[in-house]
Wavefront OBJ file of the C-alpha trace (Angstrom):
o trace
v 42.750 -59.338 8.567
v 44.020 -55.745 9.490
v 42.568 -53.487 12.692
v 41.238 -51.078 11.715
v 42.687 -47.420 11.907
v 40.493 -45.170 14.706
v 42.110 -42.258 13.342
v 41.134 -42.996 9.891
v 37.909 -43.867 10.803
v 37.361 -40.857 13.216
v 38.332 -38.352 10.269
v 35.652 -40.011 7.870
v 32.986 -40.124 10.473
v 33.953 -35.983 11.173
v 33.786 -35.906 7.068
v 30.221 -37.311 6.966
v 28.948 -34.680 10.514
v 30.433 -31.771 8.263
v 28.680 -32.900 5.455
v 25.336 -33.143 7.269
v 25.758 -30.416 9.177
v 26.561 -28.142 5.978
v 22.920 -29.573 4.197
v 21.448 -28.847 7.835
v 22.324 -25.148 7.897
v 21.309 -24.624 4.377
v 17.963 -25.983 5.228
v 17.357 -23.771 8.394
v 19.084 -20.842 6.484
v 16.180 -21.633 3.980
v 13.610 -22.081 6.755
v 14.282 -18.383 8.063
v 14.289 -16.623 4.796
v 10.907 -18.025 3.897
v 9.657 -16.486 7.329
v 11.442 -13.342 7.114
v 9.529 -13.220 3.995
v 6.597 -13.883 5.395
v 6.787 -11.012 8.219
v 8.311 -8.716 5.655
v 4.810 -9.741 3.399
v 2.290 -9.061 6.857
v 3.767 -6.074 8.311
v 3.803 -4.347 4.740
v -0.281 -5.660 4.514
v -0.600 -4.134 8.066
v 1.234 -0.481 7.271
v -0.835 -0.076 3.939
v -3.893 -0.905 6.121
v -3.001 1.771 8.528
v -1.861 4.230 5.764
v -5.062 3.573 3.924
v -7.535 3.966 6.968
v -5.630 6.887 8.067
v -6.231 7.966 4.101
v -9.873 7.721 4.272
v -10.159 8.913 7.426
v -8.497 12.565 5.923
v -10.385 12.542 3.211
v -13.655 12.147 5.409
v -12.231 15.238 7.297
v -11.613 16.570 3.868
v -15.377 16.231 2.913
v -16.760 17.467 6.239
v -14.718 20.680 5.850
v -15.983 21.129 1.857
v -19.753 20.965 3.262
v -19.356 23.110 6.171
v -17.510 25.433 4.489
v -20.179 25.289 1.509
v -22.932 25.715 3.546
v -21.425 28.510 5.679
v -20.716 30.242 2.266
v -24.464 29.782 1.038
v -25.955 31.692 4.228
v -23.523 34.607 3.623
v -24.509 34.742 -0.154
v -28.343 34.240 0.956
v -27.749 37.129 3.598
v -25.780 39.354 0.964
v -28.526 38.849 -1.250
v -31.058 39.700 1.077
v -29.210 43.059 2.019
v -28.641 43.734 -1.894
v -32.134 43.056 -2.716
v -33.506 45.320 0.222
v -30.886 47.850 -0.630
v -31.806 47.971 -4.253
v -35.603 48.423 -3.573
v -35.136 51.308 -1.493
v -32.838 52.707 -3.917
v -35.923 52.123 -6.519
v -38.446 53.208 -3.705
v -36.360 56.559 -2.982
v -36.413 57.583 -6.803
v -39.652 57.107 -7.124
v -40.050 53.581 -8.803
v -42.333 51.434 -8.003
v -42.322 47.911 -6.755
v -43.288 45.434 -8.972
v -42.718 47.123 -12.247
v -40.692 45.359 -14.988
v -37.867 47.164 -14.472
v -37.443 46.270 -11.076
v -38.449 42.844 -11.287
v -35.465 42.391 -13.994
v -32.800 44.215 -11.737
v -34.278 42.106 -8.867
v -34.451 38.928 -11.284
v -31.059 39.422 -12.299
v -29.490 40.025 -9.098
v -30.799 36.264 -8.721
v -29.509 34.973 -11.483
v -26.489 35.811 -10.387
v -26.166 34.284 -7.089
v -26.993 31.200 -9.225
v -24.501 30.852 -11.394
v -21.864 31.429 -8.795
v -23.434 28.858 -6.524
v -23.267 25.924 -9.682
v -19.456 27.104 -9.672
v -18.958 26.710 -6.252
v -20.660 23.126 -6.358
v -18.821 22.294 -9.643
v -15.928 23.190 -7.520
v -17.318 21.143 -4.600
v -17.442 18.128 -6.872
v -13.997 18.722 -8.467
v -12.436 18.811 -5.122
v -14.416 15.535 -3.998
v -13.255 13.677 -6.957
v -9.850 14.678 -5.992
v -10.243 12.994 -2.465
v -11.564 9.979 -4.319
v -8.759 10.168 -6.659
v -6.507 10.117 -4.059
v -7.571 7.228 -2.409
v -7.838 5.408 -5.276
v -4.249 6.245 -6.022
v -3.238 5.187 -2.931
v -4.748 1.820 -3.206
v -3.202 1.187 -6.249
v 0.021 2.143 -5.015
v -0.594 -0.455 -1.793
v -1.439 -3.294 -4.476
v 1.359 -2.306 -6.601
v 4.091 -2.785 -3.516
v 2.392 -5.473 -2.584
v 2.940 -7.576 -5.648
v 6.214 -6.186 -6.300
v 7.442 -7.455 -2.660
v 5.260 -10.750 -3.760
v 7.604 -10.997 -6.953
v 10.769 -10.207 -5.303
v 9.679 -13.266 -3.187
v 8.906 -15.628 -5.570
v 12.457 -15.004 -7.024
v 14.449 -15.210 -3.845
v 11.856 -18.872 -3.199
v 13.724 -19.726 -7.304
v 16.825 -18.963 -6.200
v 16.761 -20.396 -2.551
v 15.022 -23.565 -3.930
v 17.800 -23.915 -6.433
v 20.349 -23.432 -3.902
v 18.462 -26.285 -1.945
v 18.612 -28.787 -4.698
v 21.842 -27.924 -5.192
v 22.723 -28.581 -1.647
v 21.178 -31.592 -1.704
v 22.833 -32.988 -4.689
v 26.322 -31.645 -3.396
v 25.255 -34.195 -0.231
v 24.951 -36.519 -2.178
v 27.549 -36.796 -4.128
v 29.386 -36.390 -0.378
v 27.601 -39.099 0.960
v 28.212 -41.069 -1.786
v 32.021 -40.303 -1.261
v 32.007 -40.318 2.317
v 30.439 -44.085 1.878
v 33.147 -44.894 -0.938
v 35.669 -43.418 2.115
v 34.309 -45.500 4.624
v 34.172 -48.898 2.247
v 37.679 -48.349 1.268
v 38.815 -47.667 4.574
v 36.977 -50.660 5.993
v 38.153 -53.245 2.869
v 41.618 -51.658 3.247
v 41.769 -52.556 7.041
v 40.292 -55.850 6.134
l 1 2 3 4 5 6 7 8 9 10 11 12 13 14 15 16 17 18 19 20 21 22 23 24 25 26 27 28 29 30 31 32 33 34 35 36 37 38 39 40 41 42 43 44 45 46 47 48 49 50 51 52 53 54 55 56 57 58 59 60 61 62 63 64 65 66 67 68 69 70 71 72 73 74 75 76 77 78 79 80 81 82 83 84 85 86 87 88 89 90 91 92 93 94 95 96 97 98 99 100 101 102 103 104 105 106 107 108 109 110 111 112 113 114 115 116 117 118 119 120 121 122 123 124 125 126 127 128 129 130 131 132 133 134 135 136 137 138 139 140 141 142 143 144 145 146 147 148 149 150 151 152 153 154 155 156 157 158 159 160 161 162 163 164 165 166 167 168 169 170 171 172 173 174 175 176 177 178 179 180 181 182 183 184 185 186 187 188 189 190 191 192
């Protein structure tokens, strides 16, 4: 019966740390990509929630300005009217019409009419301009879900890949460990 060799052990016992410590560092490697991924996944749900509340929070702007800006342009068409209308009846009061003829009422009637028609434009415009703010919110959205799943993809391969690299690892240990045991047995039946 043989002593056995230190040195021989002491280089397979350094052979069987490295191979731990290799399977080790893959694992936390692993560990840290998965939550990297995560913080990657909450601070992109966090920006589109900022980005999309600062969205709708334009667009409300955008809406309050439309109706002021509508209504302010009604009372000036009202006043104009009002002027025009006044003006026209003392043009027909000066030549020697009178109020409340046909004629008049059809000048009057049609001075009306007018100021219609370009108030339904201006709230056909109104409502083109809304649905524009709507549009791009919606737009927006879908471009927040559409990162989101894209970085959700990207992900899910990197968690393929990674996991394969894991299994990998592990079956690289052991087949080591196996080796490293077949190292040590040796060793020990050779000193034996």
């Amino acid at each position: 019966m043989g002593a056995l060799n230190p040195l021989s052990m002491l280089s397979t016992i350094q052979q069987g740390v490295g191979i731990f410590q290799n399977f080790a560092a893959s694992e936390v490697s692993h560990n840290q990509n998965v939550q990297s991924e995560d913080v990657a996944l909450k601070q992109l749900q966090e920006q589109q929630a900022l980005q999309q509340s600062q969205a709708a929070q334009n667009a409300a702007l955008d809406r309050q300005q439309i109706a002021t800006s509508s209504a302010i342009n009604q009372e000036h068409r009202r006043a104009a009217l009002k002027r025009a209308v006044a003006r026209q009846r003392a043009m027909f009061g000066a030549s020697g019409v009178t109020a409340g003829t046909g004629s008049t009422e059809a000048v009057l009637l049609g001075m009306l009419n007018e100021t219609e028609d370009e108030l339904a434009q201006r709230e056909r415009l109104d409502t083109l301009r809304y649905s524009a703010l709507d549009s791009n919110l919606a737009q927006g959205n879908s471009l927040n879900v559409l990162q989101y799943q894209q970085l959700k993809e990207r992900q899910n391969l990197n968690n393929v890949a990674s996991n394969y690299n894991r299994i990998s690892n592990m079956v690289d240990f052991g087949l080591d460990a196996s080796r490293y045991g077949k190292q040590v047995y040796k060793s020990y039946t050779e000193e034996q």
